[in-house]
N, C-alpha and C positions, 0 to 999 in steps of 0.2 A: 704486427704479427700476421703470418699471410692465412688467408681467408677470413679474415676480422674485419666487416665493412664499417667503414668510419661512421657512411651513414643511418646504418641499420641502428648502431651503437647510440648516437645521438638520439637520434630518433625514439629510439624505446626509451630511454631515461627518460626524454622531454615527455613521452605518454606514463611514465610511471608518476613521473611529478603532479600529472595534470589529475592522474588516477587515485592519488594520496588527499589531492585537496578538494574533490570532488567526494571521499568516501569520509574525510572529514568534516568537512562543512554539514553531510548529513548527517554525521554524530553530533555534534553541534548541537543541532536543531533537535535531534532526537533527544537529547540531555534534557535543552530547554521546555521540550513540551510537554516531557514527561516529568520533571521536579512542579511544573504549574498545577496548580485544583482550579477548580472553579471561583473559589472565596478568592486565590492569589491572583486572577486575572483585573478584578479591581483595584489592589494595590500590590502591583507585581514582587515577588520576592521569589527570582530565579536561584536555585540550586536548594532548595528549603530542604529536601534530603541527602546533604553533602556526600553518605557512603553508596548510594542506590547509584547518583550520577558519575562518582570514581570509579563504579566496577561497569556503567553505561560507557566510560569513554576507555579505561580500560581494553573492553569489549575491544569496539572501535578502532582502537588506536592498533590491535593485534591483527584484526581483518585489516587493516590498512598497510601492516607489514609483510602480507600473507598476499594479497591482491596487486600491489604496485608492481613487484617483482615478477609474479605472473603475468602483469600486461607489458612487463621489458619484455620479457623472453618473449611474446606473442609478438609484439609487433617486432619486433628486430630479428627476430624469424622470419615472418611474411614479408618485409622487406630486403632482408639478406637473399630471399631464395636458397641458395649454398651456404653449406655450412651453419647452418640451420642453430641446429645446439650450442656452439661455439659461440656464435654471436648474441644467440638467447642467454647464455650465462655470462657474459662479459657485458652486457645491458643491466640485467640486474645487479652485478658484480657492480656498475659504477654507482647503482641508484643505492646501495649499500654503503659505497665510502661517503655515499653524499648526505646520510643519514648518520655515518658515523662523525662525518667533518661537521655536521650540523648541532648534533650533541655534543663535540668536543668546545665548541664556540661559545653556545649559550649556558654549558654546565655551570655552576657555582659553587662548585666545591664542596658542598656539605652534602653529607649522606643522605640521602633520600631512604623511604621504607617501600621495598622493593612492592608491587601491585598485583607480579604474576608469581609463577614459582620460575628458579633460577634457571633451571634445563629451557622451559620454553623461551626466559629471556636471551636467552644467549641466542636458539633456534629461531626466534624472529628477530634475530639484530645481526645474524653473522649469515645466516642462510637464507641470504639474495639467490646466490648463483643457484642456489638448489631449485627455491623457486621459480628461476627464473630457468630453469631445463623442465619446469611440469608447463611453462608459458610454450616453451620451444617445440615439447612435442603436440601440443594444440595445435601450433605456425606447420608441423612437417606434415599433421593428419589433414588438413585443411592443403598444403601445398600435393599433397599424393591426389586429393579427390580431385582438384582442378587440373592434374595433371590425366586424369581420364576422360576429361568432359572435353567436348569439342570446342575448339577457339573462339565461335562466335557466342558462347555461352559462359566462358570463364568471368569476364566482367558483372555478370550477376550476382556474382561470389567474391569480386573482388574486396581489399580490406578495406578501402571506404566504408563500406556498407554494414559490416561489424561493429566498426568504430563510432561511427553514426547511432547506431541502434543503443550501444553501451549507455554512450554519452547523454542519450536521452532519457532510460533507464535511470543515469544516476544523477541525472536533473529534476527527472520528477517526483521523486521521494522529496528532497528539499521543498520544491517549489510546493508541494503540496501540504506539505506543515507549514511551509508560510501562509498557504491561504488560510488551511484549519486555523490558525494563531490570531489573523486579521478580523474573520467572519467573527468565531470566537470572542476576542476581544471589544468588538464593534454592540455586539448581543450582549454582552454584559453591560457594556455604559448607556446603554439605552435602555436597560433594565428587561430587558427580555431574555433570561434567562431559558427560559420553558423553547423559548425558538433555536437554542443552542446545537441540535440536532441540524440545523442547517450548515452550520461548520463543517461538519461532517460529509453532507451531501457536497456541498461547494469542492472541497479535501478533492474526495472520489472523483468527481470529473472535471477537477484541473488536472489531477493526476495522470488519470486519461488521457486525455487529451496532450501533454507533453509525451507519454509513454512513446513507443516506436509504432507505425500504423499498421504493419499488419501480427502485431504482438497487443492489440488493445483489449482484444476480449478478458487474455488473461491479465492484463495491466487492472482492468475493474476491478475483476474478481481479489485478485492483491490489494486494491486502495479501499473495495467494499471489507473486506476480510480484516485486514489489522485493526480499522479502531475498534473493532468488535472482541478481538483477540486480545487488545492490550489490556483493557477493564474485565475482561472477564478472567484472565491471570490473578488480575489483584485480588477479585469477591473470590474465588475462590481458593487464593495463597489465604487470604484472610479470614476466610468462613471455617480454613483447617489450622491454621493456626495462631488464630483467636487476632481483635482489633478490627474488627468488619465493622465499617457504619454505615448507616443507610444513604451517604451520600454516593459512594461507593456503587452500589445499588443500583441509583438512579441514574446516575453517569455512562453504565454499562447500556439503562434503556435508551436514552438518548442516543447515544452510540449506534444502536442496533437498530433505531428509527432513522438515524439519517443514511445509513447504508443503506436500508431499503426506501429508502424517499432518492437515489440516486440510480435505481434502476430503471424505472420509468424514462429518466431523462436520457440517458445515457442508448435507452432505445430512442428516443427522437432524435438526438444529437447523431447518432451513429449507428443509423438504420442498415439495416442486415448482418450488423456482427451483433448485437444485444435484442436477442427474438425475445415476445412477451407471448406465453399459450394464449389461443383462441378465447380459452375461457375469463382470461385473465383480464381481455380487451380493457374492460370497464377503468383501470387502473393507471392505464396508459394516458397519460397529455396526449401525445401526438396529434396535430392536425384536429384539435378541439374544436375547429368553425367550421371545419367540414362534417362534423358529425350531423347526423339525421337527427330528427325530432326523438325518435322510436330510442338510439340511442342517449342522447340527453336523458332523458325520463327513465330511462330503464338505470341509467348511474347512479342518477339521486335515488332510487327505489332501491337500488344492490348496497349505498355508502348510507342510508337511513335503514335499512334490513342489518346491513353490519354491526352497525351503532349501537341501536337497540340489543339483540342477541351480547356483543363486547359488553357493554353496561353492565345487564343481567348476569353475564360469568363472571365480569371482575368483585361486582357484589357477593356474591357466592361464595368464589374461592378463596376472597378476603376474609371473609366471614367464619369460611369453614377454618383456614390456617388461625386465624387466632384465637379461636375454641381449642385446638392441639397445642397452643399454648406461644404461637409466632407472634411477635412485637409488630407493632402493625406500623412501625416504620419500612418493616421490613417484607408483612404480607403485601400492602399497596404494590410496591413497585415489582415483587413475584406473582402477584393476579395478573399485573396488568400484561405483563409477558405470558401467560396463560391464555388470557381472556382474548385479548387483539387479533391474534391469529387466527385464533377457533372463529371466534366471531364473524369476522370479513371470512371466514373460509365456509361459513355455515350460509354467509349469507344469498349465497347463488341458487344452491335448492330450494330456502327458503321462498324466495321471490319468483322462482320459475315454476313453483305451486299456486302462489298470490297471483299473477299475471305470467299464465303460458305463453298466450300468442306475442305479447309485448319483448318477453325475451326470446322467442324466436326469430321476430321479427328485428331485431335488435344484434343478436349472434349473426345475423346471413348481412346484413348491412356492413356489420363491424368486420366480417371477415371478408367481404371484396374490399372496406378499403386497406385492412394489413396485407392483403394482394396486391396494389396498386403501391403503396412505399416499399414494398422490398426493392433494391436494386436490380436494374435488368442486366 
C-alpha cells in the first residue's frame, strides 16, 4: 500500500515483541517476589497467594497490551519519517494479529473465566492500531522538534538514544528483584535474618546502576521508594481491614532501613548526582581513609550520641504505647520507627554542646573534602 514502509513496519513489531517480553518477564518477577514472606524464602512455596498474583499478572498482562502497541507506533513512526500515523497503525495493527494468531494456537478450547471486564478485553485485544496512533503521534511530536533543531544537533535526539534509555529502564526493574531475591535468599540460609535489610540496599543500587545515566538520580529515588511502598500498602490495607501481624510490621522496618542504608552509597558510587547536606557528613562512607583524626572521633561521638538518645526513646515510646493498651509485638517495631530518626537527628546538637571545638573542627575538614569529590 503506498506510504506503508516495509521497514518501519517490521521494525516496530520486532520493538513491540521485545517490549511485551521485557514488560513480562518484570511481571514475572514481580508475582514472584511479591507471593514470597520471609518464613517462604527457606522453603520456597511461589505463588502461596494464588488470587493476589492473578490480578498481579492480570495487571501486567493489560500494561503489556497497552505499551507494545504503543512502542509500534513510536518506532515505526520515527523510522517511516512519512506518513507517520499510517505506518504507526499498521505496526501495531500486525503486533495484534500476532497476538491474535498466538492465542488462536495455544487456546484449548474450554472456557476460561474471563480476569478483566469484557469492554476492556476486547479494547486490549482489538485496539492495536488505536494504540499504536497515541505511539505515532509521540514518533510526529519528536520528528517536528528535530525538524527545528539544527543538523548538527539532531543526532542527540536521534531514536537510538530513546530506545537505549527504555531498554535500560525496563531491565532494571528485573535485574533488581533478582538481586533483592539472591541477597534475600543468601541472608536467610545463613540465618541472618536481621541483615535482611541489605537485600534492599543491594536492590537499590543495582538498579541504579543498570538505570539510564543521566536519568539515575530519579532511578534511586524509584528503587529507594518501592520497597518502602510495597510493605507499607500491606500494614496499612491490613491495619484497616483487620489480619495485621507484626511480621508485616517488621518487614516494612527492614525495608525502610535498607533504603536508607543505600543512600550513603549511592553518594560514593555516583558522586555529584546523590549530594549528602554538610551536616549530614558523619553518615557518609565516602573516602573513609582520608578522613581526619578530628573527623573519625567526632562520628563515633555523633553514632554513640545517637545510640544512647535512639535507646532511651524507643524505651519510652514502647512503654508509653503499651500502657494505651498496643501489643508490644506491635509497639517494638512502631518505637523503633519513632525512636531512630529523632535519635541520630538529636544527635548533632547533642554532641556539638558535649565537644564544640571537635565539631567545628570536624564540619570545616568534612566540608573541604565534599568540595574536593564533587565533579569538576
Amino acid at each position: 500500500m503506498r506510504g506503508i514502509s516495509a521497514k518501519a513496519v517490521l521494525i516496530g513489531a520486532a520493538a513491540s515483541i521485545a517490549i511485551a517480553a521485557l514488560v513480562g518477564l518484570l511481571g514475572v518477577l514481580l508475582a514472584l517476589i511479591t507471593s514470597f514472606s520471609l518464613e517462604d524464602l527457606a522453603h520456597p512455596t511461589p505463588f502461596r497467594e494464588i488470587p493476589a498474583v492473578v490480578v498481579e499478572l492480570t495487571a501486567v498482562s493489560a500494561l503489556t497490551l497497552i505499551l507494545a502497541p504503543i512502542g509500534a507506533g513510536y518506532v515505526a513512526g520515527r523510522i517511516s519519517s512519512t506518513h507517520v500515523f499510517i505506518n504507526a497503525a499498521t505496526a501495531a495493527g500486525a503486533w495484534t494479529f500476532l497476538m491474535m494468531l498466538t492465542a488462536l494456537l495455544v487456546a484449548d478450547g474450554a472456557d476460561q473465566e474471563p480476569t478483566m471486564p469484557l469492554a476492556l478485553n476486547w479494547l486490549l485485544s482489538y485496539g492495536g492500531p488505536a494504540f499504536g496512533l497515541v505511539g505515532g503521534h509521540f514518533a510526529n511530536v519528536r520528528l517536528l522538534q528535530l525538524a527545528a533543531l539544527p543538523i548538527e544537533q539532531r543526532t542527540v535526539f536521534s531514536l537510538k538514544s530513546p530506545l537505549i534509555a527504555t531498554a535500560r529502564w525496563m531491565l532494571a526493574f528485573p535485574i533488581a528483584t533478582v538481586a533483592y531475591v539472591i541477597v534475600l535468599k543468601v541472608m536467610v540460609w545463613i540465618g541472618a535474618i536481621i541483615l535482611s535489610s541489605a537485600a534492599v540496599t543491594v536492590s537499590v543500587l543495582v538498579g541504579t546502576a543498570v538505570a539510564p545515566s543521566k536519568q539515575r538520580r530519579a532511578a534511586g529515588i524509584v528503587f529507594m521508594v518501592i520497597p518502602v511502598l510495597i510493605p507499607a500498602e500491606e500494614v496499612i490495607r491490613r491495619a484497616l481491614f483487620g489480619g495485621l501481624e507484626h511480621i508485616q510490621v517488621y518487614f516494612l522496618i527492614i525495608n525502610m532501613i535498607g533504603a536508607a542504608m543505600a543512600y550513603p552509597f549511592l553518594h560514593q558510587i555516583f558522586p555529584g548526582i546523590f549530594n549528602i547536606s554538610q551536616k549530614w557528613w558523619w553518615l557518609a562512607p565516602a573516602h573513609y581513609t582520608d578522613w581526619t583524626s578530628d573527623e573519625r572521633n567526632a562520628r563515633r561521638g555523633l553514632a554513640l550520641t545517637g545510640s544512647v538518645v535512639a535507646i532511651f526513646l524507643f524505651v519510652a515510646v514502647a512503654k508509653l504505647l503499651e500502657l494505651i493498651g498496643v501489643d508490644a509485638h506491635y509497639a517494638a517495631p512502631f518505637a523503633a520507627m519513632i525512636a531512630v530518626p529523632l535519635g541520630f537527628g538529636a544527635a548533632r546538637p547533642i554532641y556539638a554542646e558535649l565537644r564544640p571545638q571537635e565539631m567545628r573542627q570536624a564540619d570545616a575538614n568534612a566540608a573541604m573534602r565534599l568540595r574536593q569529590d564533587q565533579p569538576i
